[in-house]
MARPAKE-685106 format. One record per residue (C-alpha): residue number from 0; x, y, z. Coordinates in nm, 4 decimals. Layout:
<rec NUM; <X; Y; Z>>
...
END
This chain:
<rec 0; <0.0000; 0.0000; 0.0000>>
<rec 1; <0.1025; 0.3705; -0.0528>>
<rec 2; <0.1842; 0.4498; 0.2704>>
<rec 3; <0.4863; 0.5440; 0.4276>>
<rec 4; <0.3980; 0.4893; 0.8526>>
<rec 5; <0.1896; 0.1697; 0.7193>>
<rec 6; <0.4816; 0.0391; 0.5781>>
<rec 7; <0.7017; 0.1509; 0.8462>>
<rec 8; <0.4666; -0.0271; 1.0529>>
<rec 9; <0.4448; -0.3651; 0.9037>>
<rec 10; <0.8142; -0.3599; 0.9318>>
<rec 11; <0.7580; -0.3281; 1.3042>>
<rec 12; <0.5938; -0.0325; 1.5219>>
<rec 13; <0.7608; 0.2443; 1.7888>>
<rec 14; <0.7508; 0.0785; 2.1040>>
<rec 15; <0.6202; 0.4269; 2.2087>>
<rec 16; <0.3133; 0.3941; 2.0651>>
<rec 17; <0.2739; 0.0459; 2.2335>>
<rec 18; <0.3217; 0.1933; 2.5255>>
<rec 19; <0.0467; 0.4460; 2.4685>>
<rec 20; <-0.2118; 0.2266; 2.3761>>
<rec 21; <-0.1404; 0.0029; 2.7432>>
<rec 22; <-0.3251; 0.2486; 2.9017>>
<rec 23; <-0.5744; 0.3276; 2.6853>>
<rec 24; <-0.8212; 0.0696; 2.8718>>
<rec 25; <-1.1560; 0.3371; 2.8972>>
<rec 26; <-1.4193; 0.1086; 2.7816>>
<rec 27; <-1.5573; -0.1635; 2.6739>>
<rec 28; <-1.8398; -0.3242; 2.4290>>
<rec 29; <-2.0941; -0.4367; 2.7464>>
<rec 30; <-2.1111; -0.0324; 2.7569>>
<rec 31; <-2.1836; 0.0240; 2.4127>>
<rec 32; <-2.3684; 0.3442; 2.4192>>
<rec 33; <-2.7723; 0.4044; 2.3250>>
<rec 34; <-2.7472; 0.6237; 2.0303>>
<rec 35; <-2.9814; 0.5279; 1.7375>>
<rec 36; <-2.7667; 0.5317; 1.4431>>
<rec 37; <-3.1094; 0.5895; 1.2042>>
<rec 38; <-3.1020; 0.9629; 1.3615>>
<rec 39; <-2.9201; 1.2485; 1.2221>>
<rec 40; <-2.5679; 1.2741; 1.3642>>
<rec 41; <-2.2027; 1.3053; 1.2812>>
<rec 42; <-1.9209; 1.1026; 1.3599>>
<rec 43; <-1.5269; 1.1536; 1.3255>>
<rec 44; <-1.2795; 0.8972; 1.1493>>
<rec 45; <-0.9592; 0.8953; 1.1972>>
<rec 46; <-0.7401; 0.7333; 0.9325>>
<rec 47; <-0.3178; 0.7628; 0.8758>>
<rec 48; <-0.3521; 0.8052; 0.4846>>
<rec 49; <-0.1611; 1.1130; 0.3645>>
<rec 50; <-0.0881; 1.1778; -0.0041>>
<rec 51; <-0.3558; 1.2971; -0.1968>>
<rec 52; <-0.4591; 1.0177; -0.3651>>
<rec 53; <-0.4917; 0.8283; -0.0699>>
<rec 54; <-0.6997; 1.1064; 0.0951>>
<rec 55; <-0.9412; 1.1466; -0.2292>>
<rec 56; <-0.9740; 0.7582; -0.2491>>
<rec 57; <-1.0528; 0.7267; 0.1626>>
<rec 58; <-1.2940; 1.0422; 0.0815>>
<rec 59; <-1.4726; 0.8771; -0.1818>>
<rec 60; <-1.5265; 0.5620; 0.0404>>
<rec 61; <-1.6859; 0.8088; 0.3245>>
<rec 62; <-1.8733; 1.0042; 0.0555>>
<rec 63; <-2.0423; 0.6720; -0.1055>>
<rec 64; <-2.1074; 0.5686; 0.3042>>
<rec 65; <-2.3145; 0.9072; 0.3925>>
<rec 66; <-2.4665; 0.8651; 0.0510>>
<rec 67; <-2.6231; 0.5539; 0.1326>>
<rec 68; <-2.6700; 0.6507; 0.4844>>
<rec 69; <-2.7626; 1.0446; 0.4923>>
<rec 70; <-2.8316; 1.1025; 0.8028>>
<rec 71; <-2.4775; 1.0346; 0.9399>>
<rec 72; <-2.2553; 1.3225; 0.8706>>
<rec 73; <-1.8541; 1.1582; 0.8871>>
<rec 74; <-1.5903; 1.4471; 0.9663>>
<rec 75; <-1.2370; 1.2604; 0.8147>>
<rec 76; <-0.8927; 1.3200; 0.9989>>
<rec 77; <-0.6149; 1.1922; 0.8006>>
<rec 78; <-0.2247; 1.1448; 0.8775>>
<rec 79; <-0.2803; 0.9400; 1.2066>>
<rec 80; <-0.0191; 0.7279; 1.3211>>
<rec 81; <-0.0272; 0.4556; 1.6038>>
<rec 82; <0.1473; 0.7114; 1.8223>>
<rec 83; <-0.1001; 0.9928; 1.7783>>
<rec 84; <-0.4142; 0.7783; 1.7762>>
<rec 85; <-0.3028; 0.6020; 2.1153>>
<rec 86; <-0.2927; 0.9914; 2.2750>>
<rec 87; <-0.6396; 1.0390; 2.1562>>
<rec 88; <-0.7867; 0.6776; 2.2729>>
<rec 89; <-0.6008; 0.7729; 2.6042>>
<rec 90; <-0.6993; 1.1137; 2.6604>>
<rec 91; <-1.1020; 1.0068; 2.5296>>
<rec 92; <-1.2934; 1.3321; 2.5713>>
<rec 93; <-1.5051; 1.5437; 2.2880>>
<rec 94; <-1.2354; 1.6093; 2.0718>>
<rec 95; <-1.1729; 1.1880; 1.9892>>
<rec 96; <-1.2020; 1.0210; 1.7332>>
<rec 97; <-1.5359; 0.7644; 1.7163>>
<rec 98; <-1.3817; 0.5095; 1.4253>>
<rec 99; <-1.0310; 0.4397; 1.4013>>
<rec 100; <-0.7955; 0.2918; 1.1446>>
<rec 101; <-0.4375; 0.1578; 1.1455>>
<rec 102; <-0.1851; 0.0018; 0.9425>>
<rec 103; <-0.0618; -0.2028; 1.2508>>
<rec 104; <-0.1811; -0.5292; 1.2451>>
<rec 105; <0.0678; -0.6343; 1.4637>>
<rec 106; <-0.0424; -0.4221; 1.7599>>
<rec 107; <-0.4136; -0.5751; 1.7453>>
<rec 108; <-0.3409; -0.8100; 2.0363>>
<rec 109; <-0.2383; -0.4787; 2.1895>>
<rec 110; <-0.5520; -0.3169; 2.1205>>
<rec 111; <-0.7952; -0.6073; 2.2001>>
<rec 112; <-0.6209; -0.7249; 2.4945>>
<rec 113; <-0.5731; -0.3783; 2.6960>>
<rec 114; <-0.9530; -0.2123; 2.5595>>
<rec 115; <-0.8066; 0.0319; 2.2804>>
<rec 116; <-1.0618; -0.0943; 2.1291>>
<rec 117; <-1.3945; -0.1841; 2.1493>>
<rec 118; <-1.5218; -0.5375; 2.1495>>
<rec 119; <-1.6847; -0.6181; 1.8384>>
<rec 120; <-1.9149; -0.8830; 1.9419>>
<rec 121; <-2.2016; -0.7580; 2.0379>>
<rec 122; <-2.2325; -0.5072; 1.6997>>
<rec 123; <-2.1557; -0.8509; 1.4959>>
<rec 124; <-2.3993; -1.0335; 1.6374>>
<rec 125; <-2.6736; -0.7768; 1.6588>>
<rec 126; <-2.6497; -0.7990; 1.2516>>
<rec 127; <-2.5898; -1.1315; 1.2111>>
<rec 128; <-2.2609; -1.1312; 1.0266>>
<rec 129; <-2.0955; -1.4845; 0.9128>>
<rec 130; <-1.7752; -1.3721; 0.9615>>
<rec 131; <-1.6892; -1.7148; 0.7879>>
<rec 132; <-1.8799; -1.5661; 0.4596>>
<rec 133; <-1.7411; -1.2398; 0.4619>>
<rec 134; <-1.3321; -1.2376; 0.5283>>
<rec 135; <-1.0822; -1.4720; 0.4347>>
<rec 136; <-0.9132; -1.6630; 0.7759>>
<rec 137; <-0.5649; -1.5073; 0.7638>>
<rec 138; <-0.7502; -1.1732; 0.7624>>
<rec 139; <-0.9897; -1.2700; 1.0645>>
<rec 140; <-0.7448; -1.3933; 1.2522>>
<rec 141; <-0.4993; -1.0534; 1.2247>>
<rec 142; <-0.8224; -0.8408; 1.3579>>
<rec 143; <-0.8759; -1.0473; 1.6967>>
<rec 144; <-0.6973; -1.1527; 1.9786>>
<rec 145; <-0.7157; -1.4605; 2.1979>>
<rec 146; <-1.0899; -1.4248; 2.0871>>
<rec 147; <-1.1882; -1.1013; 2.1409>>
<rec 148; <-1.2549; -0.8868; 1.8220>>
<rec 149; <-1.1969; -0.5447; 1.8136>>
<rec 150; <-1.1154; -0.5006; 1.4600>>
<rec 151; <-1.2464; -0.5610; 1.1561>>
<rec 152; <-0.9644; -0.5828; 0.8222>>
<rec 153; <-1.0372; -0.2833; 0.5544>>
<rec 154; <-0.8378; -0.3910; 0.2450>>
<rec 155; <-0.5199; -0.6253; 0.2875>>
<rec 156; <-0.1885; -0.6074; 0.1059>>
<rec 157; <-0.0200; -0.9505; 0.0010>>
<rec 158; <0.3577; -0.9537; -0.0712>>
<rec 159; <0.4999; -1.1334; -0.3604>>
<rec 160; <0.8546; -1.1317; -0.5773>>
<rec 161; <0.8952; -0.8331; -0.8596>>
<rec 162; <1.1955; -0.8994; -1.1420>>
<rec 163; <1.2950; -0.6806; -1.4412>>
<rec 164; <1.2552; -0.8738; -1.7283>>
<rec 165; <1.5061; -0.7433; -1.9026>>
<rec 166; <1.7539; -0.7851; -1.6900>>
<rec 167; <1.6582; -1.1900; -1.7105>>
<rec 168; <1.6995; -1.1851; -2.0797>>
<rec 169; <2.0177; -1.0174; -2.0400>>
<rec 170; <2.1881; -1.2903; -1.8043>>
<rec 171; <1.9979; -1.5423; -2.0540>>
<rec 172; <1.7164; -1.6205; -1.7917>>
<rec 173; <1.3621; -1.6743; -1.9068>>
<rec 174; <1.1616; -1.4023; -1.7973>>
<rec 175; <0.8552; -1.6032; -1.7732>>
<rec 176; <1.0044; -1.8561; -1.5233>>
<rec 177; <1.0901; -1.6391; -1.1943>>
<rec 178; <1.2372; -1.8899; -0.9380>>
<rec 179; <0.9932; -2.1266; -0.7010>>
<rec 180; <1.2281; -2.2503; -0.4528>>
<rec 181; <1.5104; -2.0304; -0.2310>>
<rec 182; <1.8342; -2.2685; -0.3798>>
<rec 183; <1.6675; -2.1549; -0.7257>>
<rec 184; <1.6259; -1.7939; -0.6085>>
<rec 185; <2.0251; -1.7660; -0.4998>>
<rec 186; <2.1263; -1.8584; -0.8323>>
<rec 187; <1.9401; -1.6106; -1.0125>>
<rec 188; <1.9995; -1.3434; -0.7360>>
<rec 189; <2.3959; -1.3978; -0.8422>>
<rec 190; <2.3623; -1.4578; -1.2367>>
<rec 191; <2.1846; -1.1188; -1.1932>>
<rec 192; <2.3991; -0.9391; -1.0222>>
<rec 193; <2.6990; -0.7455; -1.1670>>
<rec 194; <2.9843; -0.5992; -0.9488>>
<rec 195; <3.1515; -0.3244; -0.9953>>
<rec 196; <3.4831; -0.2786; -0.7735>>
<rec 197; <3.3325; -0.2740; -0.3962>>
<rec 198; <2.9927; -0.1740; -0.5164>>
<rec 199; <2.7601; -0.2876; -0.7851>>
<rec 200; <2.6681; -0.2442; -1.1365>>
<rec 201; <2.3361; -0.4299; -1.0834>>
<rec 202; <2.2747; -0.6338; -0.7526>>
<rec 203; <2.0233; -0.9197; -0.8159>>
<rec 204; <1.8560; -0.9105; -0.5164>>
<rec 205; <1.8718; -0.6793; -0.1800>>
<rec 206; <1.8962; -0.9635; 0.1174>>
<rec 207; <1.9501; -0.7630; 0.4094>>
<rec 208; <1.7040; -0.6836; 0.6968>>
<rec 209; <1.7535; -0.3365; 0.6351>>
<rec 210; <1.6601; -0.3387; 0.2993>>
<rec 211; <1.3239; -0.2570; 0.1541>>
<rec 212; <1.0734; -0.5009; 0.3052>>
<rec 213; <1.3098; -0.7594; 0.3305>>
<rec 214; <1.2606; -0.8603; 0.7180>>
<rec 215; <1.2157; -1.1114; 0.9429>>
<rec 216; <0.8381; -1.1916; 0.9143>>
<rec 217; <0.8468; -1.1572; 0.5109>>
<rec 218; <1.0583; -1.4222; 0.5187>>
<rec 219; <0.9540; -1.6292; 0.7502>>
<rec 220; <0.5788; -1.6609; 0.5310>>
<rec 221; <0.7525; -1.8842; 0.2886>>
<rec 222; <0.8443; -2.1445; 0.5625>>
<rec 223; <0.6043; -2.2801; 0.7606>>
<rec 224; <0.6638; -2.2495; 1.0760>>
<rec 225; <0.4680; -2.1248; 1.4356>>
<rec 226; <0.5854; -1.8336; 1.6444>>
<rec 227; <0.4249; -2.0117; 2.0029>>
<rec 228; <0.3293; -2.3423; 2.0619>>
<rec 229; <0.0435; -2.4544; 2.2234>>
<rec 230; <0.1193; -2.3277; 2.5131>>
<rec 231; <0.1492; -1.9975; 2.4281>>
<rec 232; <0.5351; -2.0100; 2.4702>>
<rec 233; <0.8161; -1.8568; 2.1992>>
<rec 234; <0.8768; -2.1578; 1.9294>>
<rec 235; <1.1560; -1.9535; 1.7643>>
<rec 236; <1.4263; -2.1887; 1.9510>>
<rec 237; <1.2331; -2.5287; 1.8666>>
<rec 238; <1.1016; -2.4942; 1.5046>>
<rec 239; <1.3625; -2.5646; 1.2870>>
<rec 240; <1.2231; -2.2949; 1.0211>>
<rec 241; <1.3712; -2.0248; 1.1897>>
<rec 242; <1.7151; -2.1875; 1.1884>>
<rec 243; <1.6466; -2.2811; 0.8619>>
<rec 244; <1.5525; -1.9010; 0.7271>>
<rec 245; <1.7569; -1.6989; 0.9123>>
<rec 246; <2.0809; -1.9543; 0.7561>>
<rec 247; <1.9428; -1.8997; 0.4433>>
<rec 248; <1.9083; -1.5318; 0.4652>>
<rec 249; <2.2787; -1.5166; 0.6124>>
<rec 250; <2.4150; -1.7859; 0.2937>>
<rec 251; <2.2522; -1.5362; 0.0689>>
<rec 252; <2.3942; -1.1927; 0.2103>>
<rec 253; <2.7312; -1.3824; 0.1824>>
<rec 254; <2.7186; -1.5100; -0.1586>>
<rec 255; <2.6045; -1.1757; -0.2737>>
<rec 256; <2.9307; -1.0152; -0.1817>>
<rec 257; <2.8596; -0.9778; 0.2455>>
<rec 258; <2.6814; -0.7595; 0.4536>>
<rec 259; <2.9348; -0.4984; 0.4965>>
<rec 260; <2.9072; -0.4067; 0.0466>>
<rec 261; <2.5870; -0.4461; 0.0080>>
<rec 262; <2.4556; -0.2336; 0.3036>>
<rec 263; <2.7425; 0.0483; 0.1481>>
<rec 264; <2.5359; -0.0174; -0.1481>>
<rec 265; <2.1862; 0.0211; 0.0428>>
<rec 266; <2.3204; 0.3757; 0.1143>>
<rec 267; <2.2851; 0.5106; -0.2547>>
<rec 268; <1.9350; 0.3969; -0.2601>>
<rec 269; <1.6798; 0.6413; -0.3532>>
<rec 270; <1.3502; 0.6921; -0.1431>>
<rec 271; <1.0854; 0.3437; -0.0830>>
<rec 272; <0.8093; 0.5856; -0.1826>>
<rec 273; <0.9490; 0.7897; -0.4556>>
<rec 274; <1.0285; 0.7167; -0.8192>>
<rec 275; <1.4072; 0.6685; -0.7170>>
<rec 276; <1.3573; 0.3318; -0.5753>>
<rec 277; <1.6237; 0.1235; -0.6303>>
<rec 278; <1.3876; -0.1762; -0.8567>>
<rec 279; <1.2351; 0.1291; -1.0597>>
<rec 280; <1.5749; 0.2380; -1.1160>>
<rec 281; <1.7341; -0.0818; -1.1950>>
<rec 282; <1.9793; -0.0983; -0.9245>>
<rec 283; <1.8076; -0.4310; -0.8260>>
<rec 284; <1.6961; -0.6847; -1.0141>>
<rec 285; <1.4419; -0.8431; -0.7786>>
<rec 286; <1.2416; -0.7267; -0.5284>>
<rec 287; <1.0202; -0.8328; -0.2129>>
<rec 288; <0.7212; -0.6571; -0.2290>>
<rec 289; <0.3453; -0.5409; -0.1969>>
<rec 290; <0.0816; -0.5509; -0.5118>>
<rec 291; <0.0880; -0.1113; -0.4088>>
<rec 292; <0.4582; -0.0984; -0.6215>>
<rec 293; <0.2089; -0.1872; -0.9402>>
<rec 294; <0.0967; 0.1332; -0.8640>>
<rec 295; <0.4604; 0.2874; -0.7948>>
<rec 296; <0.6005; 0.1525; -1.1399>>
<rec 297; <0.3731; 0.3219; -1.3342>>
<rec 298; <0.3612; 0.6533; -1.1891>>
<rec 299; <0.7361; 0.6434; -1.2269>>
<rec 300; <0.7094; 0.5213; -1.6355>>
<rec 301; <0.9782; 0.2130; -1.5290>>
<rec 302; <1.1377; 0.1775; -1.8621>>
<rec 303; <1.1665; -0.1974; -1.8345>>
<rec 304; <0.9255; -0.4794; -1.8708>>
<rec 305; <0.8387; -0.6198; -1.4801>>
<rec 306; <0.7218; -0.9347; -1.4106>>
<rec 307; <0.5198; -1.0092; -1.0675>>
<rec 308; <0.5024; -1.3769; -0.9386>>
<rec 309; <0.4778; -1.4661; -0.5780>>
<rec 310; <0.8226; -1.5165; -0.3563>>
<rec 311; <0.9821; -1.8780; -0.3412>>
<rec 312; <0.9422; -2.0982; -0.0799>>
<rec 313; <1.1413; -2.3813; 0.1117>>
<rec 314; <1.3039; -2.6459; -0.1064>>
<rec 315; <1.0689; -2.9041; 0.0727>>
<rec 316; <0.7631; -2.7291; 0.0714>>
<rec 317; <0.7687; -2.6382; -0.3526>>
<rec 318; <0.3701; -2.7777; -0.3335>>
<rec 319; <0.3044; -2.4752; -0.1256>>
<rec 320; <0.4597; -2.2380; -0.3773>>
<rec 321; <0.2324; -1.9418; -0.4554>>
<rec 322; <0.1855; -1.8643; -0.0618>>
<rec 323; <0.2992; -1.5070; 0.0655>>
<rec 324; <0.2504; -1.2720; 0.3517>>
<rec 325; <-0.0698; -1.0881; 0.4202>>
<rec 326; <-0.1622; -0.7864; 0.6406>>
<rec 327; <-0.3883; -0.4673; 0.5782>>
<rec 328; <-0.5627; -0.2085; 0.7334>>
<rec 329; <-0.7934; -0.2593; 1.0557>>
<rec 330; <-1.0877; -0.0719; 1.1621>>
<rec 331; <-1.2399; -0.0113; 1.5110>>
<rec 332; <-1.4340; 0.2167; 1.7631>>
<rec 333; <-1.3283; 0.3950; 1.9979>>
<rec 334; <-1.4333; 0.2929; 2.3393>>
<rec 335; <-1.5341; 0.6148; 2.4921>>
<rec 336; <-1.7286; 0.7155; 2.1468>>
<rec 337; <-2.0678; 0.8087; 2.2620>>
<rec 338; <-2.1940; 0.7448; 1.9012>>
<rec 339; <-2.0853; 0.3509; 1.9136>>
<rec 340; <-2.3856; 0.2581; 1.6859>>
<rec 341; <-2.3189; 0.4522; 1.4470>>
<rec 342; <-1.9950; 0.4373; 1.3956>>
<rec 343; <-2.0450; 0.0817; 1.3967>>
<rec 344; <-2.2429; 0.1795; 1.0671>>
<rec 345; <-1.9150; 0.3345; 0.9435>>
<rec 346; <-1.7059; 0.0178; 1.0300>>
<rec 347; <-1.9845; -0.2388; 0.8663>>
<rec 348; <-2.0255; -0.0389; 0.5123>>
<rec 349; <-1.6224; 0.0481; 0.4645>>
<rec 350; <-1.5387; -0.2943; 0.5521>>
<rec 351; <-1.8285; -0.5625; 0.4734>>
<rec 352; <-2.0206; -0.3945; 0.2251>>
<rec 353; <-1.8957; -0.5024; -0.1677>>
<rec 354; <-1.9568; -0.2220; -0.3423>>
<rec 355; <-1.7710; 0.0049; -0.0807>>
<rec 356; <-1.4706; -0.2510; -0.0779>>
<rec 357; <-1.4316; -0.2746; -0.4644>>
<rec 358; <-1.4037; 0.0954; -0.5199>>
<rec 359; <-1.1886; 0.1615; -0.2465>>
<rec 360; <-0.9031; -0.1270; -0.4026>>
<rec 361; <-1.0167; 0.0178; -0.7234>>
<rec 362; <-0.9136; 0.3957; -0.6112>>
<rec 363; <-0.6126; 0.3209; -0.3591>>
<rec 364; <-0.4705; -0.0383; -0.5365>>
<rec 365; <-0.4882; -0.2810; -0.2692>>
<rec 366; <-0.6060; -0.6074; -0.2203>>
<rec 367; <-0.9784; -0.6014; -0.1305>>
<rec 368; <-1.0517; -0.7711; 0.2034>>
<rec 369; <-1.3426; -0.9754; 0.1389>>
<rec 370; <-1.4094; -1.3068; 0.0010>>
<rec 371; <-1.6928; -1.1221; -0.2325>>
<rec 372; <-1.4759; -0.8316; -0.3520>>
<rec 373; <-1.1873; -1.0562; -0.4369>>
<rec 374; <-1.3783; -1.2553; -0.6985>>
<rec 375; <-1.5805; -0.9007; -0.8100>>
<rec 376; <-1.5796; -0.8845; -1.1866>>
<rec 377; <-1.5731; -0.4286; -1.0795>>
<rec 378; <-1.2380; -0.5034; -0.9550>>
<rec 379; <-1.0193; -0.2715; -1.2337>>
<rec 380; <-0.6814; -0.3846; -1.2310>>
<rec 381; <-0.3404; -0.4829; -1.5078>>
<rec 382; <-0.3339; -0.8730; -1.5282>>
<rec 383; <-0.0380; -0.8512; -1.3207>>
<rec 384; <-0.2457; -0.7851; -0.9708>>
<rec 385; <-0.4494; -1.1410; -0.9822>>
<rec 386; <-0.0885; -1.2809; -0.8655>>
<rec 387; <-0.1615; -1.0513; -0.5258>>
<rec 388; <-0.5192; -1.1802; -0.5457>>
<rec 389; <-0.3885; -1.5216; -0.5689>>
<rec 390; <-0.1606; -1.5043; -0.3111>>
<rec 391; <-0.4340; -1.3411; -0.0628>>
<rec 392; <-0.6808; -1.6734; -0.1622>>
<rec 393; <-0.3945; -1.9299; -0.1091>>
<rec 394; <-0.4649; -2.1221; 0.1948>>
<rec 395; <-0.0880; -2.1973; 0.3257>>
<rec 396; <-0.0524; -1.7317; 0.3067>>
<rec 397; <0.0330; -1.6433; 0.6689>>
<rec 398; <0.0436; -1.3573; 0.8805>>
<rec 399; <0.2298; -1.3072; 1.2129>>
<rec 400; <0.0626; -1.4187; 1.5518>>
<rec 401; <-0.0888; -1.1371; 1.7716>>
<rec 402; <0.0310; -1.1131; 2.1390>>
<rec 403; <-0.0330; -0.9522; 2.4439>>
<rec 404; <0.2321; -0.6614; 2.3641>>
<rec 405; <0.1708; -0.6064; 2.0241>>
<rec 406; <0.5003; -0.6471; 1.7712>>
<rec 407; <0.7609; -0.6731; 2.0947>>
<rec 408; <0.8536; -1.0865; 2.0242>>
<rec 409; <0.9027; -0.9177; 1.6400>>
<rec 410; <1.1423; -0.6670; 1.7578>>
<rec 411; <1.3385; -0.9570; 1.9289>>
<rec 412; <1.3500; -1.1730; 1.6913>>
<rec 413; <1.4641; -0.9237; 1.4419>>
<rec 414; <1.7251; -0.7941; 1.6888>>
<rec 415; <1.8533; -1.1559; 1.7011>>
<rec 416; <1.8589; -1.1649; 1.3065>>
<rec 417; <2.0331; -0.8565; 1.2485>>
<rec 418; <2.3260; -0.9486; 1.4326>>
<rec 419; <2.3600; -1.3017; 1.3056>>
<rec 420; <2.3735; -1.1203; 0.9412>>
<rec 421; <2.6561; -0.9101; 1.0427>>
<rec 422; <2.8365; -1.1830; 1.1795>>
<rec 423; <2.8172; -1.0492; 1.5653>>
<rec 424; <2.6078; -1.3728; 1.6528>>
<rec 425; <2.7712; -1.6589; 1.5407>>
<rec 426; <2.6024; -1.9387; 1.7237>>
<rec 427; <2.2286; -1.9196; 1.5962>>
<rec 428; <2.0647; -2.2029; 1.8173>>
<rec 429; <2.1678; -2.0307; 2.1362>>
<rec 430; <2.0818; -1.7051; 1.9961>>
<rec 431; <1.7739; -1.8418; 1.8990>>
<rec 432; <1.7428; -2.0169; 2.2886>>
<rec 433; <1.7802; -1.6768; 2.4262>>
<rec 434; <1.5363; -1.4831; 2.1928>>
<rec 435; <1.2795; -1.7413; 2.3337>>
<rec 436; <1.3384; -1.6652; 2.7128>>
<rec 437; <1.3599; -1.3023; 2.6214>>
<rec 438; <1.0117; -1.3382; 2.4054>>
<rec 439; <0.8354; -1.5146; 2.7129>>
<rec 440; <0.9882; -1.2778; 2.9730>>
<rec 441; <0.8276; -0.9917; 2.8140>>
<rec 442; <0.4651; -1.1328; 2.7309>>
<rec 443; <0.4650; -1.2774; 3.1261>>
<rec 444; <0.5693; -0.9080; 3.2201>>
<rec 445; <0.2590; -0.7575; 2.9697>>
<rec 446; <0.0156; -0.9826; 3.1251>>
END
């Protein structure tokens, strides 16, 4: 998606704003207020898009909502972040917001588990909804927490592998046959690249945590593998996966020239959200990404042919292939809203009703988040987005487990990562061991 903090969030959020949102507990659903949503009121939505197209697309979504429903009058707030929207929900009062978006699906258990957010049970069942019917599991799952729903997904972005095509043809690669496995991907990563003294020509592939996209939890969608067991302890130190990715990853940085070149490299990179990108540019080859870069590539006339498939997976799992990472956009109320009922109007239309979910992918270029808008023949898209579409239907996708403190067993993990990459952890099943204890210190400390 088109959005720099929603981006910056999926690669983890500020710890700040998880803080914030700890003591945001002001309400719950069992308090949901009396207002009748069929009399004339107005509401306020609070949403972190920012450029203009995202603002005219989320205004057009609002504007087709108090179309249909006239008597509710929606004032729109853009450019919220997690960190400004937890100082609202914290703070309540007249000046709040009554429906709430974020890009953070990783803070959800954060939300449900502290009040953030209000329960959506008793709005859900009041209507009738078969969630079942409506969303696809992945995308149910990211919206509750140790069930209690206080979200509801709006749109969903699904990650998949972009390659210059000309660049394939060039190192005698078929362009139509983008690699399945990872062995098959580090071969085509190097016959891509070309050096150039102690920097780079052409680099087939950015591998590095700090590079665009390319962390910890992308990765990890293309192996299966469980973040907890069943017991609701870290499984980072007894799934093999995580071994397996992270010495992947690491085998990869080093055969591309090591960490220490290509993050020199990483430095000359232009902008993730501008034209200078380093895929649009052709400084990369390949590139781990969202179906939003469609978007990217053509406003910045890419003067190569790009091919989209979805990212490899494990050697051993090759029947899984065409399985990525999903996340999106969540919706909610605000628990000391004294307008619940109609906002819950808001948070039904924008996110259940077909129509409303087409045009906004339509206008903003995201995956839509139902199971009826993603087989929509109004859905207006280049033949390269059904690979997203595909990849947000395929039952082995994945999305990151919620927890009690939101993205914190992320940030560990990640820590743990970045130093084996660099070489400054050099025994990976300890570090691994002591990511675990560190991951089930701090959820026993949140609870």
């Amino acid at each position: 998606m088109p959005v720099h903090p929603r981006k910056a969030a999926a690669a983890l959020a500020a710890t700040a704003s998880i803080a914030l949102f700890a003591s945001a507990c002001t309400g719950s659903a069992s308090n949901a207020t009396p207002d009748d949503p069929s009399a004339r009121t107005s509401i306020t939505f609070w949403h972190g898009w920012s450029t203009p197209s995202e603002v005219k697309a989320i205004q057009n979504n609002v504007d087709r909502f108090m179309k249909a429903h006239p008597n509710i009058k929606v004032k729109v707030v853009g450019d919220i972040n997690d960190d400004k929207l937890g100082q609202a929900l914290r703070a309540g009062g007249s000046n709040g917001p009554d429906v709430v978006s974020s890009f953070t699906t990783s803070n959800v258990g954060k939300f449900c588990a502290s009040g953030a957010l209000t329960d959506l049970k008793p709005f859900i069942e009041k209507d009738k909804l078969d969630l079942d019917k409506i969303f696809p599991k992945v995308l149910q799952s990211y919206t509750q927490f140790e069930g209690k729903r206080c979200s509801l997904p709006l749109l969903s972005d699904a990650y998949g592998l972009y390659y210059n095509k000309d660049a394939f043809k060039a190192a005698g690669l078929d362009p139509e046959a983008p690699p399945k496995t990872w062995s098959q991907f580090a071969q085509v990563a190097k016959a891509l690249t070309k050096p150039k003294g102690d920097s780079y020509e052409q680099l087939g592939f950015m591998p590095t945590y700090l590079g665009y996209e390319t962390v910890v939890e992308h990765y990890m969608s293309q192996w299966d593998h469980k973040y907890f067991d069943a017991d609701g302890k870290s499984n980072v130190a007894k799934d093999p996966a995580f071994a397996e990715m992270m010495t992947y990853q690491k085998s990869l940085v080093d055969g591309l020239g090591g960490f220490a070149k290509l993050d020199k490299y990483r430095t000359t990179f232009g902008d993730e959200w501008g034209v200078k990108h380093p895929f649009q540019t052709g400084q990369v080859a390949m590139q781990l990404d969202g179906e939003w870069r469609l978007n990217f590539i053509k406003e910045a006339k890419v003067p190569f042919e790009v091919g989209v498939a979805p990212l490899p997976v494990a050697d051993d799992e090759v029947a899984e292939y065409g399985k990525g990472y999903l996340s999106g956009t969540i919706m909610g109320i605000a628990p000391q809203s004294k307008k619940q009922n109609a906002a819950w109007e808001l948070v039904k239309y924008m996110t259940t009703n077909t129509d409303a979910v087409v045009g906004f992918a339509n206008d903003i270029g995201n995956v839509p988040s139902t199971l009826d808008a993603l087989k929509s023949p109004d859905l207006k898209f280049d033949k390269r987005f059904k690979t997203f579409l595909d990849i947000a239907r395929h039952p082995e996708s994945t999305t990151p487990d919620g927890a009690v403190n939101g993205p914190s067993y992320q940030e560990t993990l990640s820590r743990l990562a970045q130093q084996y990459e660099k070489g400054q952890v050099t025994d990976l099943k300890k570090g691994l061991a002591d990511a675990a204890a560190q991951i089930d210190r701090d959820i026993a400390a949140a609870k």
